[in-house]
C-alpha positions as a LaTeX table, in Angstrom:
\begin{tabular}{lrrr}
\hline
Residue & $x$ (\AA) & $y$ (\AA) & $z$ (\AA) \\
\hline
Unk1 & 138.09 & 69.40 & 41.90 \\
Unk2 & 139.54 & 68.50 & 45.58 \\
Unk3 & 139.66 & 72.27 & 46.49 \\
Unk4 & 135.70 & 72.06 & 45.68 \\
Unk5 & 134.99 & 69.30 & 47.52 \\
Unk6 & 136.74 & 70.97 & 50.47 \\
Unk7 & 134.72 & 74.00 & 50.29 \\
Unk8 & 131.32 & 71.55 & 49.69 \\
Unk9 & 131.93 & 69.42 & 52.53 \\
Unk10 & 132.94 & 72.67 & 55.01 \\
Unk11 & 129.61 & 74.41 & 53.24 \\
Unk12 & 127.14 & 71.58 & 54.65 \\
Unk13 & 129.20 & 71.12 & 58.02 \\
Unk14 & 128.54 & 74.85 & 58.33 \\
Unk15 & 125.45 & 75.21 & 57.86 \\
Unk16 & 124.83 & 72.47 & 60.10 \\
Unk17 & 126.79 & 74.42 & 62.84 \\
Unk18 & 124.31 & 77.17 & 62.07 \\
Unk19 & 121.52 & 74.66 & 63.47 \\
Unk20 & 123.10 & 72.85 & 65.93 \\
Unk21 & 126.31 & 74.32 & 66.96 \\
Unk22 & 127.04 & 72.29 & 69.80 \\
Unk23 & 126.12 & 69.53 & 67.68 \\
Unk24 & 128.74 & 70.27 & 65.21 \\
Unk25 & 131.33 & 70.92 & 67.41 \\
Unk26 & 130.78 & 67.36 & 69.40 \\
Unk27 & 130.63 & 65.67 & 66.36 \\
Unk28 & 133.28 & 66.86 & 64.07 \\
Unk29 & 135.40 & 63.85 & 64.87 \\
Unk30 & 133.62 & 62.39 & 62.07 \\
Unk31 & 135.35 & 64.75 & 59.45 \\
Unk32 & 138.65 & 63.78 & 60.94 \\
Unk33 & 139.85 & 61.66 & 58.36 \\
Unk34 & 138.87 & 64.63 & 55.85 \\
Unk35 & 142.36 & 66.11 & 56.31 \\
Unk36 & 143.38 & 64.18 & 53.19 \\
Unk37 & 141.04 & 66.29 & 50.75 \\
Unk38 & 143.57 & 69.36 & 50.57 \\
Unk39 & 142.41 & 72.36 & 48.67 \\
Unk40 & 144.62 & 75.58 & 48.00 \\
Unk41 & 142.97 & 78.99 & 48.97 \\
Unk42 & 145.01 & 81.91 & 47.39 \\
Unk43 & 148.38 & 81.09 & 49.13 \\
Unk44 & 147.27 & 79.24 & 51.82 \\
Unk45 & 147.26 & 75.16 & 51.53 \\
Unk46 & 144.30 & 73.93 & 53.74 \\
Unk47 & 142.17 & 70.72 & 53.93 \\
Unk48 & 138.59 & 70.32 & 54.53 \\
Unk49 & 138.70 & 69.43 & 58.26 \\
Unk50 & 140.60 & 72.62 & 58.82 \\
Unk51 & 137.64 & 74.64 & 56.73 \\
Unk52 & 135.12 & 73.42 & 58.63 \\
Unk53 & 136.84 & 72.63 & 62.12 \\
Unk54 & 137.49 & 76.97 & 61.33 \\
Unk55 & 133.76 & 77.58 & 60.07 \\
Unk56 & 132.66 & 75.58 & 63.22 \\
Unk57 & 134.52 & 77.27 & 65.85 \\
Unk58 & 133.46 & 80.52 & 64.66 \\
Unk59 & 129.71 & 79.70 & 64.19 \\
Unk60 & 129.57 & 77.71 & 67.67 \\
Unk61 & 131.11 & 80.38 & 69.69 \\
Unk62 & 129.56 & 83.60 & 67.90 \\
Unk63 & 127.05 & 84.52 & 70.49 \\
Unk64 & 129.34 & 84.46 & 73.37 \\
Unk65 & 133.32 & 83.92 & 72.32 \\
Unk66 & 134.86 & 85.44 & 75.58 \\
Unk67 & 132.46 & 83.05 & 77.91 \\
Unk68 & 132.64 & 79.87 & 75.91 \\
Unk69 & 136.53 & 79.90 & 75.05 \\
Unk70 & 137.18 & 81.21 & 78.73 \\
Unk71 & 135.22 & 78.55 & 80.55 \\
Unk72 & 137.19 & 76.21 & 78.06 \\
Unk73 & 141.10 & 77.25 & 78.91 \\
Unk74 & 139.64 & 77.14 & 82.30 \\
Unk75 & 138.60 & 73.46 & 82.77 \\
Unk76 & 141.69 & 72.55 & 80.72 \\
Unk77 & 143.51 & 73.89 & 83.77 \\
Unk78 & 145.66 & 70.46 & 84.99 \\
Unk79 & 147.34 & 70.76 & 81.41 \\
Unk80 & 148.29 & 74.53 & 81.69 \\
Unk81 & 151.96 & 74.39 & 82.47 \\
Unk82 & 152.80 & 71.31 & 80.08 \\
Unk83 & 150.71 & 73.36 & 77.55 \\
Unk84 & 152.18 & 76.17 & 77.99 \\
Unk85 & 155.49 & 74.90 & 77.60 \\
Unk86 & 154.41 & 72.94 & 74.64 \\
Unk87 & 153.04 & 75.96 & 73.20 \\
Unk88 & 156.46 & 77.60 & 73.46 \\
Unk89 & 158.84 & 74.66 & 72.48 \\
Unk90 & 156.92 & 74.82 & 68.87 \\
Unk91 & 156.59 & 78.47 & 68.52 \\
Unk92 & 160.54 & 78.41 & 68.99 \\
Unk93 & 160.60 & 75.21 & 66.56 \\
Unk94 & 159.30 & 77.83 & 63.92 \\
Unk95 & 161.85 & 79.75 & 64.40 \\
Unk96 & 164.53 & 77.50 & 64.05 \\
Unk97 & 163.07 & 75.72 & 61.13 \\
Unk98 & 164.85 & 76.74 & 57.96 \\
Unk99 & 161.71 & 77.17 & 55.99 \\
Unk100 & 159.39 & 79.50 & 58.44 \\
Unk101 & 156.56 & 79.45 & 56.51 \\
Unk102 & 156.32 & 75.64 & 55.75 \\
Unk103 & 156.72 & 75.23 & 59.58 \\
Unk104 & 154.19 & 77.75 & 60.53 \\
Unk105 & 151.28 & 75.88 & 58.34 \\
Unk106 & 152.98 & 72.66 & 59.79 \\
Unk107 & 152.50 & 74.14 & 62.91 \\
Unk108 & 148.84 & 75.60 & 62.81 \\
Unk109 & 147.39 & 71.99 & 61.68 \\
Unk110 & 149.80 & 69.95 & 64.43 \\
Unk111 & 149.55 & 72.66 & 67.71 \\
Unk112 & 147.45 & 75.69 & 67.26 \\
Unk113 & 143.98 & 74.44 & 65.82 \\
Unk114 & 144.04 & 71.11 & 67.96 \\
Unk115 & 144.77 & 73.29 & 71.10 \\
Unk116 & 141.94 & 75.60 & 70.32 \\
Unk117 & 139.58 & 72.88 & 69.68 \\
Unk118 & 140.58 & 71.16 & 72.96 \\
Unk119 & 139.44 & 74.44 & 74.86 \\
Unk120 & 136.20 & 74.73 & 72.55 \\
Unk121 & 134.85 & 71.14 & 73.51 \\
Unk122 & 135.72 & 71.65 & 77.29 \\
Unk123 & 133.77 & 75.01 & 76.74 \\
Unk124 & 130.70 & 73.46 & 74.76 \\
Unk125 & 130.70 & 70.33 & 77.12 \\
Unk126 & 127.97 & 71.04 & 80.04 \\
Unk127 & 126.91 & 67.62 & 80.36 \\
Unk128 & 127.64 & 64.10 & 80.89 \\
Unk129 & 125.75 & 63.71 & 77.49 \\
Unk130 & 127.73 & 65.95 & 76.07 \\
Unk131 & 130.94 & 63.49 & 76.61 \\
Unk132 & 128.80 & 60.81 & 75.44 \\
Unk133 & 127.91 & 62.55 & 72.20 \\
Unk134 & 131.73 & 63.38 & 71.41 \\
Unk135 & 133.08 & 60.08 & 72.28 \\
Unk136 & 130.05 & 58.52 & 70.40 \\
Unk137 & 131.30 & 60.81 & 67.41 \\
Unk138 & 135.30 & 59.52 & 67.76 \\
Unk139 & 134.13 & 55.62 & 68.00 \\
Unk140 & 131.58 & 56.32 & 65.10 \\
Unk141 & 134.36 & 57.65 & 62.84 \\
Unk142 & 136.29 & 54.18 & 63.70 \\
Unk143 & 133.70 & 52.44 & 62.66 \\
Unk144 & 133.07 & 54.31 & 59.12 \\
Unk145 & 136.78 & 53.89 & 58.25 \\
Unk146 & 136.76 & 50.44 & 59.38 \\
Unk147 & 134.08 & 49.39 & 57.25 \\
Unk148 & 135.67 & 50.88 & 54.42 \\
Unk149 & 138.70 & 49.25 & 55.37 \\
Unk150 & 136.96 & 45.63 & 55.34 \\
Unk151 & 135.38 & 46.71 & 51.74 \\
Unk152 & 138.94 & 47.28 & 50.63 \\
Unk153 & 140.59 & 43.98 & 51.49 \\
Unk154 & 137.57 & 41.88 & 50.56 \\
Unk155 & 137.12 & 43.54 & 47.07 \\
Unk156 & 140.89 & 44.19 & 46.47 \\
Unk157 & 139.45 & 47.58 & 44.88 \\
Unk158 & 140.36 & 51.72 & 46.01 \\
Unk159 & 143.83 & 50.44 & 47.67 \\
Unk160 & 146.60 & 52.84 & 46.89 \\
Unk161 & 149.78 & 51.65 & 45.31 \\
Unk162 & 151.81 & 49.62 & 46.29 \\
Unk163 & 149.35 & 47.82 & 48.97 \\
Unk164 & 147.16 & 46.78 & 46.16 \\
Unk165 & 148.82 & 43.08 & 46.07 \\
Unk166 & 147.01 & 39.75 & 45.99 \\
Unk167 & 144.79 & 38.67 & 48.96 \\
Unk168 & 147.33 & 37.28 & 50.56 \\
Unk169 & 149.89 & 40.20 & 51.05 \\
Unk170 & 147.35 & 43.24 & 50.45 \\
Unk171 & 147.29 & 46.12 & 53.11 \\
Unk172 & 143.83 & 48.07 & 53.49 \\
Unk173 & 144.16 & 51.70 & 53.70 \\
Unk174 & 140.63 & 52.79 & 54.54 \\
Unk175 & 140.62 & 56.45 & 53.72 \\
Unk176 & 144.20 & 57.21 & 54.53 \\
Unk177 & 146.81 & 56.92 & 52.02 \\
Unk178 & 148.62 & 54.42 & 53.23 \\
Unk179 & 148.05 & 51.12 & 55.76 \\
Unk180 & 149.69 & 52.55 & 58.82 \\
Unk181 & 148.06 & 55.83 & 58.75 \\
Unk182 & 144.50 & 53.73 & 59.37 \\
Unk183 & 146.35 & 51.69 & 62.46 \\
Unk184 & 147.23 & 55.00 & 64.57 \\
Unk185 & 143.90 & 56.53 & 63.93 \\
Unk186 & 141.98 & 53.52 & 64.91 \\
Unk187 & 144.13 & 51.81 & 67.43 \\
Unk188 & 143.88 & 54.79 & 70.58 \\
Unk189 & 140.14 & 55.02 & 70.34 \\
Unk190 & 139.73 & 50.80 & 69.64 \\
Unk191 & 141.90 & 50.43 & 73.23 \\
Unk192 & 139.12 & 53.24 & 74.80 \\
Unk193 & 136.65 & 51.40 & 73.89 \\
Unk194 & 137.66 & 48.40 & 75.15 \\
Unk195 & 138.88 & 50.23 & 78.60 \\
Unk196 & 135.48 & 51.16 & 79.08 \\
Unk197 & 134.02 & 47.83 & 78.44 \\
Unk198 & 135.75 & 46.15 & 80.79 \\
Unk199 & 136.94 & 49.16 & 83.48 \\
Unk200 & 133.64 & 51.15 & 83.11 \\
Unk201 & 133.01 & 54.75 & 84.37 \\
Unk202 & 130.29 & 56.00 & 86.50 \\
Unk203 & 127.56 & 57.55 & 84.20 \\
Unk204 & 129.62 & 56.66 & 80.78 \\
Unk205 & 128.55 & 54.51 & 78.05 \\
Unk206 & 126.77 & 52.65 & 80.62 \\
Unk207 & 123.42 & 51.27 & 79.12 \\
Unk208 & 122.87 & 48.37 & 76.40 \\
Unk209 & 122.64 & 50.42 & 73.16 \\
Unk210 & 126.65 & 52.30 & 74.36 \\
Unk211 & 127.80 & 48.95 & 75.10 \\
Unk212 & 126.81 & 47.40 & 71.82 \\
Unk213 & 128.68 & 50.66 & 70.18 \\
Unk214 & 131.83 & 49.79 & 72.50 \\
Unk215 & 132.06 & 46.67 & 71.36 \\
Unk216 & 131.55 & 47.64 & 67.56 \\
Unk217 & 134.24 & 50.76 & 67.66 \\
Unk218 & 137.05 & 47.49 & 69.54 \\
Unk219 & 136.31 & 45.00 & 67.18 \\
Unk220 & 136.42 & 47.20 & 63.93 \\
Unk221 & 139.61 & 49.45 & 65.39 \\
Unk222 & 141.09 & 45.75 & 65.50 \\
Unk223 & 140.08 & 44.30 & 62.21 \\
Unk224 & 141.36 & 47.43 & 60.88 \\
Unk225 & 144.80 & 47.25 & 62.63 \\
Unk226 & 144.73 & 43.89 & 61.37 \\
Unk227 & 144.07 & 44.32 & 58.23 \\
Unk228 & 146.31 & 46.80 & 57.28 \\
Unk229 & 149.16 & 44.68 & 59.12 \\
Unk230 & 150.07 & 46.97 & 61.05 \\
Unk231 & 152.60 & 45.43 & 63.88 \\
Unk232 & 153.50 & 48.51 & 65.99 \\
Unk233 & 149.49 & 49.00 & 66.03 \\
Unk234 & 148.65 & 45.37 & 66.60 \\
Unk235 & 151.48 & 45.63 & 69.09 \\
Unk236 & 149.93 & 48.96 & 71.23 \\
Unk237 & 146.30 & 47.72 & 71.25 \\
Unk238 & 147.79 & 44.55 & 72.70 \\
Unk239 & 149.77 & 46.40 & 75.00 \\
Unk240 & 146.50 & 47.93 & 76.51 \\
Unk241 & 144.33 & 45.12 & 76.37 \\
Unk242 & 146.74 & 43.48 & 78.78 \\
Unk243 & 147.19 & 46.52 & 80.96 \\
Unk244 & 143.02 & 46.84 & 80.93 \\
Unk245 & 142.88 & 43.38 & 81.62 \\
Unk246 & 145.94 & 43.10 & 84.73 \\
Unk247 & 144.33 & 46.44 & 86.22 \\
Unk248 & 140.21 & 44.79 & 86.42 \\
Unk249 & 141.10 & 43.06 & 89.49 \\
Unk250 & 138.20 & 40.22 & 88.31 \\
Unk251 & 140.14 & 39.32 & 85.32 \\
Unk252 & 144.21 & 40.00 & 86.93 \\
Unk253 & 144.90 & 36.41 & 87.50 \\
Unk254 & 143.22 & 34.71 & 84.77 \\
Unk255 & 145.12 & 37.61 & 82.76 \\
Unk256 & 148.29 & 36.59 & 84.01 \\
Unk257 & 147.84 & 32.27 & 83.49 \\
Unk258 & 146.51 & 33.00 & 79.98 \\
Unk259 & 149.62 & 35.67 & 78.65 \\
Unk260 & 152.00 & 32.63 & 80.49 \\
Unk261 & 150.55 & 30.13 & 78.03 \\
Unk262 & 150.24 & 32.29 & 75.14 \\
Unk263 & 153.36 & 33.17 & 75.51 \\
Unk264 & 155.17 & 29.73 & 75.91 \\
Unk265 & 152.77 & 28.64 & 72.80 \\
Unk266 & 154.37 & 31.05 & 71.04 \\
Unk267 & 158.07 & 30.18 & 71.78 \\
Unk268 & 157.51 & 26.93 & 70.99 \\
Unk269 & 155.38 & 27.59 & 67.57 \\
Unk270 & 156.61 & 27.43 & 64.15 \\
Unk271 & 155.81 & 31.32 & 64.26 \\
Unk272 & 158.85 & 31.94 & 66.85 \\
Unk273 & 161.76 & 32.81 & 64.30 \\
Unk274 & 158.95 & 35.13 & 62.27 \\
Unk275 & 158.21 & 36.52 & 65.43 \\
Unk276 & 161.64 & 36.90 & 67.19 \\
Unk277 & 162.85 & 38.57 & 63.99 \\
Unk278 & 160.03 & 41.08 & 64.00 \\
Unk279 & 160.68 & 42.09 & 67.57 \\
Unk280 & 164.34 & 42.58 & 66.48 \\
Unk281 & 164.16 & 44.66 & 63.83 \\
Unk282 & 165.47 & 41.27 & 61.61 \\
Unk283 & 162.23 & 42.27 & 59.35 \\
Unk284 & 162.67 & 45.00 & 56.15 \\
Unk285 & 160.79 & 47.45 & 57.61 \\
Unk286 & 162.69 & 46.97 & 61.05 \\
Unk287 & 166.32 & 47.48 & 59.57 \\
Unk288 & 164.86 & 50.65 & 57.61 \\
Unk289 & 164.29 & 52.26 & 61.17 \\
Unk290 & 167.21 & 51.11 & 62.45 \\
Unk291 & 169.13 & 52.65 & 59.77 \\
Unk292 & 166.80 & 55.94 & 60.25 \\
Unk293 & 167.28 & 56.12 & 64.41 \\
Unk294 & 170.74 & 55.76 & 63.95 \\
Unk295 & 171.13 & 58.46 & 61.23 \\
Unk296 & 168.70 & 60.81 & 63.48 \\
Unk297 & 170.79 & 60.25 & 67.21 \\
Unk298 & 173.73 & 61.72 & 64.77 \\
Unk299 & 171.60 & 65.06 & 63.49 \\
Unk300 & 170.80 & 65.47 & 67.21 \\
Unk301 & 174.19 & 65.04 & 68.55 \\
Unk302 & 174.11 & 68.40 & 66.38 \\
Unk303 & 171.18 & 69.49 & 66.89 \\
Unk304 & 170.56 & 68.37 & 70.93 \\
Unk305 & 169.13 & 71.82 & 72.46 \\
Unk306 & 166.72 & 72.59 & 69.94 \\
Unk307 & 166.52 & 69.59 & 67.43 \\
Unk308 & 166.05 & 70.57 & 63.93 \\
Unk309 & 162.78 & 73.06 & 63.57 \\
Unk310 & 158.92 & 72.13 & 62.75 \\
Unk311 & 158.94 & 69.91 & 59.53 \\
Unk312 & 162.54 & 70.46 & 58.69 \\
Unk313 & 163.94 & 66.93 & 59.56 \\
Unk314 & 163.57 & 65.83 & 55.76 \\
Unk315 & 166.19 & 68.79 & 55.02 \\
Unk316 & 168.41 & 68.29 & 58.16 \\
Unk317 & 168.99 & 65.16 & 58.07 \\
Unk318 & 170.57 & 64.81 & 54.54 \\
Unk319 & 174.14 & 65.30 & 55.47 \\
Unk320 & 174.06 & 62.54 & 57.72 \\
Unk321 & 172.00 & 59.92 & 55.72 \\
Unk322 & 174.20 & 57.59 & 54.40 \\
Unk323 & 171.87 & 54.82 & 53.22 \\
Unk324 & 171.22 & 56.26 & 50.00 \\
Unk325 & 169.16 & 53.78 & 48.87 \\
Unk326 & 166.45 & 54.30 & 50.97 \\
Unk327 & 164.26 & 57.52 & 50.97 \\
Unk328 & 164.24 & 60.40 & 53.41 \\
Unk329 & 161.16 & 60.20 & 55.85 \\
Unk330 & 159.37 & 63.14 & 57.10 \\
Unk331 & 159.99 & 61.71 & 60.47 \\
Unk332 & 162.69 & 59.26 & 62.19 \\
Unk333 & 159.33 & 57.11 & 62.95 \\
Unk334 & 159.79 & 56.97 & 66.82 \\
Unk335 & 158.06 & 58.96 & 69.35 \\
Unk336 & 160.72 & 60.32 & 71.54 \\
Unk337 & 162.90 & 60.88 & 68.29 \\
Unk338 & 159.98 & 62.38 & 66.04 \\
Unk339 & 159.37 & 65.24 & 69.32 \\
Unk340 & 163.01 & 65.95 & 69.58 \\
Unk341 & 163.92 & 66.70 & 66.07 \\
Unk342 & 160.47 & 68.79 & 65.58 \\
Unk343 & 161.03 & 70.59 & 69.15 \\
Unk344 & 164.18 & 70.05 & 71.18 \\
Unk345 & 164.64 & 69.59 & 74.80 \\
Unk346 & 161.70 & 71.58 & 75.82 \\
Unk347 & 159.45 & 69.64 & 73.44 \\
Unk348 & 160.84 & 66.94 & 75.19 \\
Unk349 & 160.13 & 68.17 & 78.70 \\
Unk350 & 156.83 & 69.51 & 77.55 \\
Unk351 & 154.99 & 66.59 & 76.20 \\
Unk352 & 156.29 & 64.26 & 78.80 \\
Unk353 & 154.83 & 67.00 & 80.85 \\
Unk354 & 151.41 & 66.14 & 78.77 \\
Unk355 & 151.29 & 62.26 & 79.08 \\
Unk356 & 152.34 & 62.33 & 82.55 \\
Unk357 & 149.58 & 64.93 & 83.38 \\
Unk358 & 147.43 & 62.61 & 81.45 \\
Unk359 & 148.14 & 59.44 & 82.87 \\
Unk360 & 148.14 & 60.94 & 86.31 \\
Unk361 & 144.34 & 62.35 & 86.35 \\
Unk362 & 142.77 & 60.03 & 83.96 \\
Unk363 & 140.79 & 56.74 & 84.82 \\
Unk364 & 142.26 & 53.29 & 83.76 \\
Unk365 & 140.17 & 53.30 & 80.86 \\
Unk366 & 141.13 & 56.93 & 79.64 \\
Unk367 & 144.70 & 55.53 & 80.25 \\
Unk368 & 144.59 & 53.14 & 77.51 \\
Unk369 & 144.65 & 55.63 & 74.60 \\
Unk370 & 147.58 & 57.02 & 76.07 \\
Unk371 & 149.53 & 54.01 & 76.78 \\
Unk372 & 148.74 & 52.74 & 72.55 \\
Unk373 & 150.09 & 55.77 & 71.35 \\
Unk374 & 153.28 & 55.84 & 73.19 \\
Unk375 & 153.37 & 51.84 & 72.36 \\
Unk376 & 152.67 & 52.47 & 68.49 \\
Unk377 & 154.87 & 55.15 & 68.59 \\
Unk378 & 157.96 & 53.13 & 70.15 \\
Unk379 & 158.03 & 52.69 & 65.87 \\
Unk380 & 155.82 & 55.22 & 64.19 \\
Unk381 & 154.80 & 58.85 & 64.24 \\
Unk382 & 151.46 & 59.06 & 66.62 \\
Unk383 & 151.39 & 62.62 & 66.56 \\
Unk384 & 152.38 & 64.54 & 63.67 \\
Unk385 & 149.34 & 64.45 & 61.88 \\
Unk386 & 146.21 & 66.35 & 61.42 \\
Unk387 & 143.33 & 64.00 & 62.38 \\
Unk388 & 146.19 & 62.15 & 65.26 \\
Unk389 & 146.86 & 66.09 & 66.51 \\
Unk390 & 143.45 & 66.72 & 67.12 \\
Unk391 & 142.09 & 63.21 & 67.82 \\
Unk392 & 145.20 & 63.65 & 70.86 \\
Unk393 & 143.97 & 66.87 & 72.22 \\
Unk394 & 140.07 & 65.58 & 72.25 \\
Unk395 & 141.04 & 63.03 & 74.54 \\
Unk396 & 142.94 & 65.61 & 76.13 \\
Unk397 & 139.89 & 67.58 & 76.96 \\
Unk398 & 137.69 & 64.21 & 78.14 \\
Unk399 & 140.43 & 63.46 & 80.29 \\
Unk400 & 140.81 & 67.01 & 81.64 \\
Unk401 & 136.49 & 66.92 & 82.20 \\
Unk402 & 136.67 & 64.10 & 84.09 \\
Unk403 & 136.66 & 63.75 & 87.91 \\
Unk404 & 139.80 & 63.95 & 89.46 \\
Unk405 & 141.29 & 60.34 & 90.39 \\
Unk406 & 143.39 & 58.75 & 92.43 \\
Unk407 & 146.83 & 57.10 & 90.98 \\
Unk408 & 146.11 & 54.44 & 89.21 \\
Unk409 & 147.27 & 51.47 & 91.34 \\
Unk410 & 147.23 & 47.30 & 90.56 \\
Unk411 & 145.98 & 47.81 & 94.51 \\
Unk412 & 142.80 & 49.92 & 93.96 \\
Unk413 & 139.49 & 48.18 & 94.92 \\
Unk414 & 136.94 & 47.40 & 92.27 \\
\hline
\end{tabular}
């Protein structure tokens, strides 16, 4: 039944490429919480995003591949060497990985296909329109998962287990399978929309209608992160709120008196201990990753130069976890730690390479995705997913598009 669901929804999102290929390439954000509709083809695991992100690419470009995917690798020229490099460091974490054929389909939905569809939106894109249509798409898909996310912790109904509590202590989910999976996919794009709210771009998002959808794709992204209490999430859209907010030279200094009282409200508020204990990994879920970082630095003291292979940390890892009575994670659930077990030192080297390239050309509000991810994933895995992967390299390829900026600086005139 899932498998022919897959095939349905690639089917119509074909056939609408057929029409309006660039259409269907700018919007196929939308389908990026499809991933979790897997189907099996023959041999081959796959998901309905992957079908039709597949079907699309080939329909879009089919009158002119060499021009459209050239002009594409072309424009995404600022990210060549970290890409490159990035490119390489998981090609050799194949390799390594005991199992090579888990980690090449690992590998494929994580690398490959979001790197090709970064080059096929800078390729497609001609416009400013263009952008709008795509980022349009990304806040839209926000929005549909929010709302479903809202239905789900006002009806208590279509939560998985074990989130499906009492009102009080219920986690929504949205379309994900579980509450934190709905945080990272909603939290980068919630902080963009805010960036460009209050930092706008020339020619972006600009008139009444875009503003109205700004505001809608922030304050959805953040009922969502709320709702599925989500504190590394809640944590990284904070994070760039306050960075938007210290950088908009109108709004530095009231910034600056308001987090001062918020914060001393807080120290002296009933909520402190709560709060203090959170921060220091006092909470359950906080002594679980404790337990998991300290288990992973010992597999990497092992493991430094080329960590343990593409999606092979579950296996890896068993000899040194001790805390038997907690499960194996597919990840150590921390950024620097998830890219070093999956890809070494060069994976290391590479996608600092990548957020450093990023934060370096971008705007301020471009910056804000980047700066929630690497926030959120001080504690989770921001990455290492099909809908994050490509949802990563999208904003990639906007960031790549746009004009070339200077540093961002506290000092810049407004």
């Amino acid at each position: 039944m899932m498998t022919l669901a897959c095939l349905l929804i690639a089917l119509a999102w074909s056939v609408f490429a057929w029409f309006k290929p660039k259409l269907a390439v700018l919007w196929l954000p939308m389908l990026f919480p499809a991933y979790v509709l897997r189907a099996q083809i023959g041999p081959i695991p796959s998901t309905a995003l992957e079908i039709a992100l597949l079907a699309t690419a080939v329909i879009a470009t089919r009158k002119d591949i060499k021009t459209t995917w050239k002009k594409g690798f072309l424009k995404l020229k600022p990210f060549h060497i970290a890409g490159g490099l990035w490119l390489l460091a998981t090609i050799i974490a194949i390799v390594v990985a005991p199992n090579h054929v888990a980690a090449l389909g690992l590998w494929r939905a994580f690398v490959l296909e979001p790197m090709l569809y970064a080059i096929l939106v800078a390729g497609i894109i001609d416009t400013e329109q263009d952008k709008k249509q795509i980022l349009s798409a990304l806040i839209w898909s926000v929005i549909a998962v929010s709302l479903i996310a809202i239905g789900q912790f006002v009806t208590g109904k279509f939560i998985p287990h074990p989130w499906d509590t009492d009102f009080a202590t219920r986690r929504a989910t949205g379309l994900f399978p579980y509450p934190n999976a709905l945080s990272l996919y909603v939290a980068p794009i919630a902080a963009l929309c805010f960036g460009l709210l209050v930092m706008p771009i020339k020619e972006t998002m600009r008139n009444k209608k875009e503003q109205i959808l700004l505001i809608a794709g922030f304050l959805c992204g953040l009922a969502s992160i709320i709702l599925a209490k989500s504190v590394g999430g809640f944590i990284g859209i904070l994070i760039a709120v306050l960075f938007a907010m210290f950088w908009n030279k109108k709004t530095r200094y009231a910034t600056l008196i308001v987090s001062f009282f918020a914060f001393y409200a807080i120290v002296n508020s009933p909520l402190q201990s709560h709060i203090a204990s959170t921060l220091s990994f006092g909470e359950w879920s906080g002594r679980v990753r404790a337990i998991m970082w300290n288990e992973t630095i010992q597999m990497l003291s092992q493991h430094e130069f080329l960590g343990a292979g593409f999606g092979a940390y579950p296996t890896v890892i068993i000899p040194y976890h001790r805390a038997t009575w907690m499960e194996i994670f597919q990840y150590p659930h921390n950024i620097l730690l998830n890219v070093w077990s999956e890809t070494g030192l060069l994976g290391i080297v590479a996608f600092t390479g990548i957020c450093l390239t990023w934060f370096r050309r971008s705007s301020r509000a471009y910056a804000l995705p980047l700066i929630t991810i690497l926030a959120h994933g001080a504690v989770d895995v921001p990455y290492f997913k099909n809908d994050l992967a490509l949802m990563f390299w999208v904003l990639i390829a906007l960031v790549a598009l746009s004009p070339q900026t200077t540093p961002i600086s506290i000092n810049e005139k407004e």
